[in-house]
DRENDO-1510 file (C-alpha; in Angstrom, 1 decimal, always signed):
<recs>
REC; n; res; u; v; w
REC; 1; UNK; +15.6; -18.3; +2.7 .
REC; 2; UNK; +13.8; -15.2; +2.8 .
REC; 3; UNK; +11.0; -15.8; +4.3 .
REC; 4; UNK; +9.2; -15.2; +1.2 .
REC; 5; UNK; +6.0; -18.0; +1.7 .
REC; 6; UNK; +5.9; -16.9; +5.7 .
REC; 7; UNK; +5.1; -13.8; +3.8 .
REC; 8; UNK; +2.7; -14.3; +1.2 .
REC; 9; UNK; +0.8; -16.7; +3.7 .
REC; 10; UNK; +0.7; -13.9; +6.2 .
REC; 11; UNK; -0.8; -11.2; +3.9 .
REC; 12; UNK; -3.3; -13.9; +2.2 .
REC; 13; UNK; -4.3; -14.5; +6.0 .
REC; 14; UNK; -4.7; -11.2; +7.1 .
REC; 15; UNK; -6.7; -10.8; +3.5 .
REC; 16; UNK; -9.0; -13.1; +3.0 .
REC; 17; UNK; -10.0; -11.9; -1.1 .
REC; 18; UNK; -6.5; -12.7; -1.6 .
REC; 19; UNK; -6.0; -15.7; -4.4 .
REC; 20; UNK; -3.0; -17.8; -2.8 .
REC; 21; UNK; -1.4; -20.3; -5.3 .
REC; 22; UNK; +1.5; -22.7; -4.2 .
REC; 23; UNK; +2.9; -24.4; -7.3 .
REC; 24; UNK; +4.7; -27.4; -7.4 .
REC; 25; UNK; +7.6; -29.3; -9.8 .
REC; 26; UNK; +5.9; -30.0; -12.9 .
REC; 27; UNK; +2.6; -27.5; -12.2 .
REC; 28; UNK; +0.9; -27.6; -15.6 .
REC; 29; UNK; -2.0; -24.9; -17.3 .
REC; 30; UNK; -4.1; -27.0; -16.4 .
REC; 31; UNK; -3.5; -27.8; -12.4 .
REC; 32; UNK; -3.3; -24.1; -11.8 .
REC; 33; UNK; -6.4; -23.0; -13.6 .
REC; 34; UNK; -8.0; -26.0; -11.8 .
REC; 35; UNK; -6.7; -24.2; -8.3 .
REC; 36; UNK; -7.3; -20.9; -9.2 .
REC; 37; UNK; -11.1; -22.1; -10.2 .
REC; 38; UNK; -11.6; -24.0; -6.9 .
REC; 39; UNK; -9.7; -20.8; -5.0 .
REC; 40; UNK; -13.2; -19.1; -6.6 .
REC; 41; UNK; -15.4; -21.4; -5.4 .
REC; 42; UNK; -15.9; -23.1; -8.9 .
REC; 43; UNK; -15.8; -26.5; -10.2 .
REC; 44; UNK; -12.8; -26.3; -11.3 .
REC; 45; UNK; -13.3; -28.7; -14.1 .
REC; 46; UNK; -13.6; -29.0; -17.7 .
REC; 47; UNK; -10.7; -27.8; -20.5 .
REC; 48; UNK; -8.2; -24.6; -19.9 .
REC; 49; UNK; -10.1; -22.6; -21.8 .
REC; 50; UNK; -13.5; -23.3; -20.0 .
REC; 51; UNK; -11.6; -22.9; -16.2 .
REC; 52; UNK; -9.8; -19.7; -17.7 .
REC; 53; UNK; -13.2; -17.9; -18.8 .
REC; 54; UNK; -14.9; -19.4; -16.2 .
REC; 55; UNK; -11.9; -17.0; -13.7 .
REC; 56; UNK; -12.5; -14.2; -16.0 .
REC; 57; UNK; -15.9; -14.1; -14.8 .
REC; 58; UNK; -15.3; -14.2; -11.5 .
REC; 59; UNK; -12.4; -12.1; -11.2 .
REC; 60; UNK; -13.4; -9.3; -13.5 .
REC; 61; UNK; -12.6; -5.9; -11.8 .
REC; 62; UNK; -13.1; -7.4; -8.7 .
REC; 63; UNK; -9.9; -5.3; -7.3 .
REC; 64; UNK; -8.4; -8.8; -6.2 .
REC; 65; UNK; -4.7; -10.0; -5.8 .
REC; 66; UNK; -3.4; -13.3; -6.7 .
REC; 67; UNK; -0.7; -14.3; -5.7 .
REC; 68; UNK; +1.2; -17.0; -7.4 .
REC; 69; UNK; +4.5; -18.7; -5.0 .
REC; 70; UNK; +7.0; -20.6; -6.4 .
REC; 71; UNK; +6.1; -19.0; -9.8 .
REC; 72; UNK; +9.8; -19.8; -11.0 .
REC; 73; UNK; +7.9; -23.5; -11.4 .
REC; 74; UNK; +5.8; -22.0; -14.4 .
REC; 75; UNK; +6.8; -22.5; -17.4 .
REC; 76; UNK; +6.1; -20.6; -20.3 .
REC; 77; UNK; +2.2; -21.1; -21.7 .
REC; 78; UNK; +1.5; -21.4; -18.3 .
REC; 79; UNK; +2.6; -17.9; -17.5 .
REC; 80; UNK; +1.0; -16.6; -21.0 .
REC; 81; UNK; -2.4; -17.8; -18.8 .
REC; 82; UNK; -1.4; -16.0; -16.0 .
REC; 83; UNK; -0.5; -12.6; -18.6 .
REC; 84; UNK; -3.9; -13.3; -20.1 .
REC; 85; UNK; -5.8; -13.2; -16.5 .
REC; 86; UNK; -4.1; -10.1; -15.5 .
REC; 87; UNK; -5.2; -8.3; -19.0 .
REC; 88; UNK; -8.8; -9.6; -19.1 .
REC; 89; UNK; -10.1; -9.5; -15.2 .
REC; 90; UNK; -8.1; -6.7; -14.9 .
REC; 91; UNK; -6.5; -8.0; -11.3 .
REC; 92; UNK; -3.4; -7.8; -9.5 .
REC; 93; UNK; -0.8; -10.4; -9.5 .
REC; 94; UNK; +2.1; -11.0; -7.4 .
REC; 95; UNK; +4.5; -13.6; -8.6 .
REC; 96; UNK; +6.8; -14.7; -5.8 .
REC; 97; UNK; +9.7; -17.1; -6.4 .
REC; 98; UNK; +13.7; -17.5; -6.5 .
REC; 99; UNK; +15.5; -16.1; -9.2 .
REC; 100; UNK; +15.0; -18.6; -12.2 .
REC; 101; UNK; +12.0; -16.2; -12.4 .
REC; 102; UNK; +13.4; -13.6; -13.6 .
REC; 103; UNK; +14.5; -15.6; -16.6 .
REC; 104; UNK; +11.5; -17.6; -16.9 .
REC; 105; UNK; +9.7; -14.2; -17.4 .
REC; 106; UNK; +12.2; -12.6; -20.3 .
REC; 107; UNK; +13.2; -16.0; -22.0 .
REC; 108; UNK; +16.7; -16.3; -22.7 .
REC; 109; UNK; +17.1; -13.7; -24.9 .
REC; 110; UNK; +14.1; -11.5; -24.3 .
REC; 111; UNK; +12.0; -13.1; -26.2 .
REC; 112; UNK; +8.9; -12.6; -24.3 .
REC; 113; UNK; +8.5; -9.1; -24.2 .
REC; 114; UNK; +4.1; -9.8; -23.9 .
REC; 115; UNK; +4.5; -11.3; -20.3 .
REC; 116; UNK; +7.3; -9.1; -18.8 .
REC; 117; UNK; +6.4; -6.1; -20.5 .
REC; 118; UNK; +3.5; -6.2; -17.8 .
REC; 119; UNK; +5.9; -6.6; -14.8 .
REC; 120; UNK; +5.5; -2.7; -12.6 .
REC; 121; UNK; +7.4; -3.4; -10.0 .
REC; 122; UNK; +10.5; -6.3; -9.9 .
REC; 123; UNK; +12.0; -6.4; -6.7 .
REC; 124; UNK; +15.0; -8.8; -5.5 .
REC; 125; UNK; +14.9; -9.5; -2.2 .
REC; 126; UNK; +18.5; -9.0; +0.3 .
REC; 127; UNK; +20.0; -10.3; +2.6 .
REC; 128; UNK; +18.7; -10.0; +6.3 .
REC; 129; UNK; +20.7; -7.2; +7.7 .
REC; 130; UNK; +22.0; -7.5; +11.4 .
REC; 131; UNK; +19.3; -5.3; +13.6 .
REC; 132; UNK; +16.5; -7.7; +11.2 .
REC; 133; UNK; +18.3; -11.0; +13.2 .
REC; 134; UNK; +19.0; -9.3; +16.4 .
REC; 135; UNK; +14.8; -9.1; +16.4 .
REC; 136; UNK; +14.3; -12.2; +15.2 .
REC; 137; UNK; +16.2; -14.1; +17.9 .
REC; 138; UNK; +15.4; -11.9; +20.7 .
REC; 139; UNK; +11.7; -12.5; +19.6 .
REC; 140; UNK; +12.9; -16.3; +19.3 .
REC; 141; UNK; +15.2; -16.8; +22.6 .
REC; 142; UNK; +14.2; -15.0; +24.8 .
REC; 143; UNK; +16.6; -14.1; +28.0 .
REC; 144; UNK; +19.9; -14.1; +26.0 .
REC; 145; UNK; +22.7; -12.7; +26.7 .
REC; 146; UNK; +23.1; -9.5; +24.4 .
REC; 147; UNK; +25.1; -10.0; +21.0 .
REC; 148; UNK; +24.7; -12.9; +20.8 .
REC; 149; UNK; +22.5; -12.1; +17.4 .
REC; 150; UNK; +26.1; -11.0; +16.3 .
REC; 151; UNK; +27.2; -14.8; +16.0 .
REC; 152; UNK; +23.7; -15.7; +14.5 .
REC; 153; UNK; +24.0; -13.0; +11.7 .
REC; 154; UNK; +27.8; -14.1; +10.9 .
REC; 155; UNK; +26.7; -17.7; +10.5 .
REC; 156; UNK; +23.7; -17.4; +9.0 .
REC; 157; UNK; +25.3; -14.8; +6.4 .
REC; 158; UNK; +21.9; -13.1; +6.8 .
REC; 159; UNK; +20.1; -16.0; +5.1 .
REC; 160; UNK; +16.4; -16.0; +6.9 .
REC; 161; UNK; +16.3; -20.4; +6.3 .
REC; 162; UNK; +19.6; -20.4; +7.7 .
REC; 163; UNK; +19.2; -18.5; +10.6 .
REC; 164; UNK; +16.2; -20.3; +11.2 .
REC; 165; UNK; +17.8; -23.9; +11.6 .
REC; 166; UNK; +20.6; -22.6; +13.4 .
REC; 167; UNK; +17.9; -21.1; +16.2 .
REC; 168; UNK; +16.4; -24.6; +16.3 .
REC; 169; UNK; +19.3; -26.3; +16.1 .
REC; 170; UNK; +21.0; -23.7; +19.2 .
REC; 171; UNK; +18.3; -24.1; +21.5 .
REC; 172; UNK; +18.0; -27.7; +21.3 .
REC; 173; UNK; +22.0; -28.1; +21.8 .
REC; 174; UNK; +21.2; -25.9; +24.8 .
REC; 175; UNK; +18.3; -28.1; +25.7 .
REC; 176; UNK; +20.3; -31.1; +25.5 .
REC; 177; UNK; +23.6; -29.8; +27.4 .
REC; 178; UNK; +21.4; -27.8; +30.0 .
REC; 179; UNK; +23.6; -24.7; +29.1 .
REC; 180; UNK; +22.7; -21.3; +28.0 .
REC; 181; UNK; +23.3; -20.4; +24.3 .
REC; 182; UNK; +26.6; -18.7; +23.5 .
REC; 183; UNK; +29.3; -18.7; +20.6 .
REC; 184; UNK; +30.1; -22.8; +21.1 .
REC; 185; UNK; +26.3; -23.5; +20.9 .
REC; 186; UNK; +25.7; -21.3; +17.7 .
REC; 187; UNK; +29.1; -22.6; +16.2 .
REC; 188; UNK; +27.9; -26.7; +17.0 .
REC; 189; UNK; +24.7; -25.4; +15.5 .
REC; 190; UNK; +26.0; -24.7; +12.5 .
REC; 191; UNK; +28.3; -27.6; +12.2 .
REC; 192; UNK; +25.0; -29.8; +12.0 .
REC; 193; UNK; +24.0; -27.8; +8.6 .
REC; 194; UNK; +24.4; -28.4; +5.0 .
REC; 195; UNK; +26.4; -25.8; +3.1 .
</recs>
């Protein structure tokens, strides 16, 4: 509830030799050498080891990014392909994901010292602090009465999803009662989330 997709999709957008990968539940070797081959503008067929050298090629020193989203989804040999990318093509890669990723990267007890040994920078992201809501619904609702970001932040607990739903959620309440959004609307709002 970060925002960290909105992110990666933002700075893939604004740089177009950016590799963007969104996994999925049960993303195999396989499915994400076949994207990363297609990303390339290759077949992206044949056997792992054919679509891996095959992205080696391509991506040799070619200063590129890829960034992998939902990486927490890979499992094990598929990161040791993803290790074995950055080493050979010599390319930067972002892994983005929830923290399971963390521990997918070390194993349970450490055990996979050749994959996060190459990990330079680990970052977990915080919680949205109060002036990064007051922006966001100012830049969302527009002619509100000030502090009323306040009640937003204490709701959403400074959780970017939440905060998110509970905008929607506000200005359609407001919508629907024909009445400007205050503390009631933001505490019906969140009445109408899971939590």
């Amino acid at each position: 509830g970060s925002g960290k997709t909105r992110a990666v999709k933002q700075y893939a957008y604004e740089h177009p030799d950016v590799i963007l990968i969104e996994t999925d539940p049960g993303y195999t070797s396989k499915i994400l050498l076949r994207n990363i081959n297609r990303a390339l503008g290759l077949e992206g067929m044949g056997q792992n080891a054919e679509m891996f050298d095959n992205a080696i090629q391509k991506l040799k020193n070619s200063g590129r990014l890829l960034i992998i989203d939902e990486a927490e989804m890979l499992h094990y040999k598929t990161l040791e392909f993803v290790r074995r990318l950055h080493d050979k093509a010599q390319i930067g890669i972002l892994l983005c994901g929830m923290p399971r990723l963390y521990w997918n990267l070390r194993g349970l007890s450490g055990e996979y010292k050749q994959i996060y040994s190459r990990v330079r920078i680990a970052v977990q992201l915080e919680k949205m602090q109060e002036t990064d809501t007051e922006l966001l619904v100012k830049s969302f609702l527009q002619n509100t009465n000030n502090g009323i970001h306040k009640v937003f932040h204490r709701v959403s607990s400074g959780n970017g999803r939440t905060l998110e739903m509970l905008l929607l959620n506000s200005k359609e309440i407001s919508r629907l009662n024909k009445t400007k959004i205050d503390t009631d609307v933001v505490e019906a709002a969140s009445k109408l989330l899971i939590k």
